[in-house]
Phi, psi and omega in degrees: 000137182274163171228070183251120156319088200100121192319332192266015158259288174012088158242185173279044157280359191279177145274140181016069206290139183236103209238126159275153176264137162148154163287007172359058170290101183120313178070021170341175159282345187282310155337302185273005172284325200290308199268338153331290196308282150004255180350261201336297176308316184295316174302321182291011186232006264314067172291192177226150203255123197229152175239139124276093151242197206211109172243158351296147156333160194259326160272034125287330155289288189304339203229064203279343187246348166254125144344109192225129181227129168271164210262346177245143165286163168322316171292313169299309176308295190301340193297301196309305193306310199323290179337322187252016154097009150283157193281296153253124172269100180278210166187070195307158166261156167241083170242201190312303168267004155261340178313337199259358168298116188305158165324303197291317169241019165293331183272325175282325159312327203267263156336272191289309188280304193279307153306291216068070175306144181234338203212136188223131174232134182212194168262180162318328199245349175310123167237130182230190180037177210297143149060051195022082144300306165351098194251198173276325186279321234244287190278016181262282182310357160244353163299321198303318173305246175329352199028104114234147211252148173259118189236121173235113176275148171304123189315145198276131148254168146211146190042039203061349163271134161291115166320086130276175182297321193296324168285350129334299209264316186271028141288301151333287180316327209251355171089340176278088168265342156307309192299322203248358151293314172303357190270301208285352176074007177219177162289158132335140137233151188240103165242172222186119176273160153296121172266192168254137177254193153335301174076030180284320179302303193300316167275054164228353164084035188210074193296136190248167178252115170276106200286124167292130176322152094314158214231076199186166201304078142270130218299179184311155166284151186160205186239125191241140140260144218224195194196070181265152225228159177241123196272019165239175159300101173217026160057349183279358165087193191246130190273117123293139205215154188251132166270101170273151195221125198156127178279013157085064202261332188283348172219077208008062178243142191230071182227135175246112198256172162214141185244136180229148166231140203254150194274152171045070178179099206271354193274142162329126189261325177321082173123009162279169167250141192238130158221126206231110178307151129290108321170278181178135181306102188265351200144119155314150184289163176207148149300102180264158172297330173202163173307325179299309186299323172304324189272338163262317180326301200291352144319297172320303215294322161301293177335286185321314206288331207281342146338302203248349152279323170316313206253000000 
């Protein structure tokens, strides 16, 4: 997949380009229904199958004072689109001044002069141009003008809910990390290096590896059973692991972190990267009356996971 970056790589250069639209945060099903469609179209026409997105996110720009996290970083985001077989990938910057483009004129600078779109696949709900004024009937009706065809595929459900991103994270948010792996078509993933820690685990006799935060969606505190992957070669294959997610409330501490203990497995974790699937939710975080009472949950907390990775 090519990757160009900044608007002014953008040209009319493709063959018959057939461009999905979108922040593809997460990269969902509802997302890989798009970029099918996107494939699909571009081969029967034998064109290139193109992704259009936009970093930073647009609500970071538009919205600079609320807290906003993604659910993939960028690098992970551009991996997954590689993967499922798009050709090109653009990438707009979203500053000041494509936010002030009108609709009418994001689709003819944009679309039409600068892609040469034959084809545009988006969502139901695709909103474009200054303050999204932009609708789907709105980019239908000037593809009509500028010739190019509009493709909207039907939104994805599962378990009756529609996959969108916002419904990803506040699944995430809420500890259903099963519910929003059937969404994202994966497990979550959370990597990370080890930094050095407490060393509270290891005396409680369940040493943990402690992860730098990313600078990305972390999900409710609590306990997860997990699945960690080592992102360099080091020969150990994928791990099972029990994840805390958590400020450490039985021993006040209110900085939050995440831990992972990986079962049956004794090697120094430091300064290694870890990429650690999230699983399935096992318990909220709690206050215990003592370390001891802490050191039989997490026994229990092992037990479980280990229950629930078997199955």
């Amino acid at each position: 997949m090519k990757l160009l970056i900044g608007a002014s790589n953008i040209k009319p250069n493709q063959d018959y380009p057939v461009v999905a639209i979108g922040n593809f945060d997460g990269v969902h099903l509802g997302h890989q229904a798009i970029i099918a469609e996107t494939i699909e179209r571009a081969k029967q026409n034998g064109g290139t199958a193109v992704v259009l997105t936009f970093e930073p996110h647009p609500r970071r720009h538009l919205n600079p004072e609320k807290t906003f996290k993604l659910l993939n970083t960028f690098q992970i985001k551009a991996r997954l689109i590689e993967g499922f077989g798009i050709d090109v990938t653009y990438v707009t910057e979203f500053n000041k001044a494509f936010a002030e483009l009108s609709p009418e004129g994001f689709a003819k600078k944009f679309l039409h002069e600068k892609i040469g779109c034959k084809e545009v696949v988006v969502g139901k709900n695709f909103r474009f141009g200054k303050d999204q004024k932009g609708t789907l009937d709105d980019l239908i009706r000037y593809g009509e003008t500028l010739g190019f065809k509009v493709i909207s595929p039907e939104p994805v459900k599962v378990e009756g809910y529609v996959v969108s991103s916002s419904e990803v994270r506040k699944q995430l948010m809420e500890g259903n990390v099963a519910l929003a792996a059937k969404m994202l078509g994966r497990h979550y993933i959370v990597e990370g290096k080890v930094i050095r820690g407490d060393d509270r685990g290891a005396a409680l006799g369940f040493p943990t590896a402690n992860l730098r935060l990313p600078n990305e969606l972390i999900p409710k505190e609590g306990i997860y059973a997990a699945r960690a992957d080592f992102l360099k070669t080091d020969g150990y294959g994928t791990k099972n692991c029990v994840v805390y997610i958590g400020s450490k409330p039985t021993f006040d501490q209110n900085t939050l972190s995440l831990e992972v203990h990986v079962l049956d497995f004794e090697k120094d974790l430091y300064e290694k990267r870890l990429r650690v699937a999230l699983i399935d939710w096992v318990r909220g975080d709690e206050r215990f009356e003592s370390a001891e009472a802490l050191s039989v949950q997490i026994q229990k907390d092992v037990d479980k996971t280990r229950e629930i990775l078997a199955r």
